[in-house]
N, C-alpha and C positions, 0 to 999 in steps of 0.2 A: 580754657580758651574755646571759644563757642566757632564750628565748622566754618562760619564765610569769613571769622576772621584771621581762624588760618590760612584760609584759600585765598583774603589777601595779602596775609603776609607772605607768603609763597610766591605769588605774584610777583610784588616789589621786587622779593630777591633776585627773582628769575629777569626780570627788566635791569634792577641794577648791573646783575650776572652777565647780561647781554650789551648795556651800553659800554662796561667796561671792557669787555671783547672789544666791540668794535672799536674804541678808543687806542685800545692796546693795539688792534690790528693794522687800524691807520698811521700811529708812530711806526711801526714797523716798516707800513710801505715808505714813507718821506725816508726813514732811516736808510732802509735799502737803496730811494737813489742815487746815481752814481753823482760825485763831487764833480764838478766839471775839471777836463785833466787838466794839468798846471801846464804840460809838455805843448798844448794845443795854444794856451792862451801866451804862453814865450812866445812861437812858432810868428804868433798873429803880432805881437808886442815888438818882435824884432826886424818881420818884415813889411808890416802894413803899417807907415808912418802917420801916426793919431788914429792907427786904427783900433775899432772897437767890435764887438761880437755882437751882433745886434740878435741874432738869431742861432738855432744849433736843433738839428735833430737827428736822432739815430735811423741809418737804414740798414736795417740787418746788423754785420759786424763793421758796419763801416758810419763814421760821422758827417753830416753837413752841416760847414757853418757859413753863417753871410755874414760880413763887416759893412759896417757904414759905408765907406766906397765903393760898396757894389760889387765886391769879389765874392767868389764864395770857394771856399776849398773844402775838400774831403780827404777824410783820414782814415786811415784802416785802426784796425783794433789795439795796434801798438801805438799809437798816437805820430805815427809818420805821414807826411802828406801826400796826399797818391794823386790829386787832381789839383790844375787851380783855373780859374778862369774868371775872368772882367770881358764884356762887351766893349769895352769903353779900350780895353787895353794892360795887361799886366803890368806894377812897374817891374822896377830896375832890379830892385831885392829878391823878387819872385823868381825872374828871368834867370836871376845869379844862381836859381839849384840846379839847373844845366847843367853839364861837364862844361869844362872851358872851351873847347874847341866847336862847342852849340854854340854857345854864347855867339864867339868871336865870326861865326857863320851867319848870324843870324845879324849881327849888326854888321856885316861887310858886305850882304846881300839884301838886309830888307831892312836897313838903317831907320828909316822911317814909315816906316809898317807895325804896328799895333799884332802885338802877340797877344791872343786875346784869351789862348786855353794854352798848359801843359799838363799832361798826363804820363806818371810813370806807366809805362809797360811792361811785357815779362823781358823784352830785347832790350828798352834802354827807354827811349822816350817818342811822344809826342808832341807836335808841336800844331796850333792853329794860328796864321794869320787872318790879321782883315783885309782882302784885297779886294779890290772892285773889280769885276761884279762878282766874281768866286769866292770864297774861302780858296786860303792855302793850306795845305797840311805839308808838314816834313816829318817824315820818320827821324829820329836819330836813334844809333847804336847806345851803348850802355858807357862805351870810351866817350861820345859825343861826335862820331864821323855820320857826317849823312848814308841813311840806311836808302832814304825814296823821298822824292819832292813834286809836289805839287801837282797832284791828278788831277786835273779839269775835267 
């Protein structure tokens, strides 16, 4: 075998060599991403009624996803819900991860008022109204008793 046509058999290899790396490297990445969690898509399946995932991205340890109605909730790493919020208004399912005694405060005083965020905290919860012209905010305790209401 005469010197260039070893030098291009060497070649070839070296290219076959390299596109099969990269080949192999790229199964490896799609491999390694994460399945989307099954705990997140229940979460969505149980409380957003025909709702669907339309969107999801990772921030740090924590997930964002938007549904077709226009909620969008965040998850921490365990696949538990830490945020939720609709512009338009939470429903009824969302509302119900309150303790009872939010709940039953929040429809005995702002019966027709659009809860438009909840947010776990380290004390217990958040809560945002739509009110004109303010937002309201309510603290609640972790039992569901109002902690603070509505700072103007």
């Amino acid at each position: 075998m005469n010197k260039l046509s070893l030098t291009l058999l060497l070649a070839g290899v070296g290219l076959i060599a390299a596109l099969t790396a990269f080949a192999t490297d790229d199964k490896t990445k799609s491999s390694k991403k994460e399945v989307f969690p099954s705990k997140i898509e229940s979460f969505v399946e149980m409380n957003i009624p025909n709702g669907e995932i339309i969107k999801y991205k990772y921030e740090g340890d924590k997930m964002e996803v938007k549904c077709n109605d226009h909620t969008e909730l965040y998850f921490n790493k365990e696949g538990d819900c830490i945020k939720m919020e609709n512009e338009n208004g939470l429903n009824q399912h969302l509302i119900a991860h309150l303790p009872e005694p939010a709940t039953l405060y929040l429809k005995n005083n702002y019966n027709n008022i659009a809860v438009t965020e909840i947010e776990k905290k380290s004390y217990g919860f958040k809560a945002e109204l739509k009110t004109s012209p303010n937002e309201c905010e309510i603290w609640f305790n972790k039992d569901g008793s109002v902690r603070k209401e509505c700072d103007y």
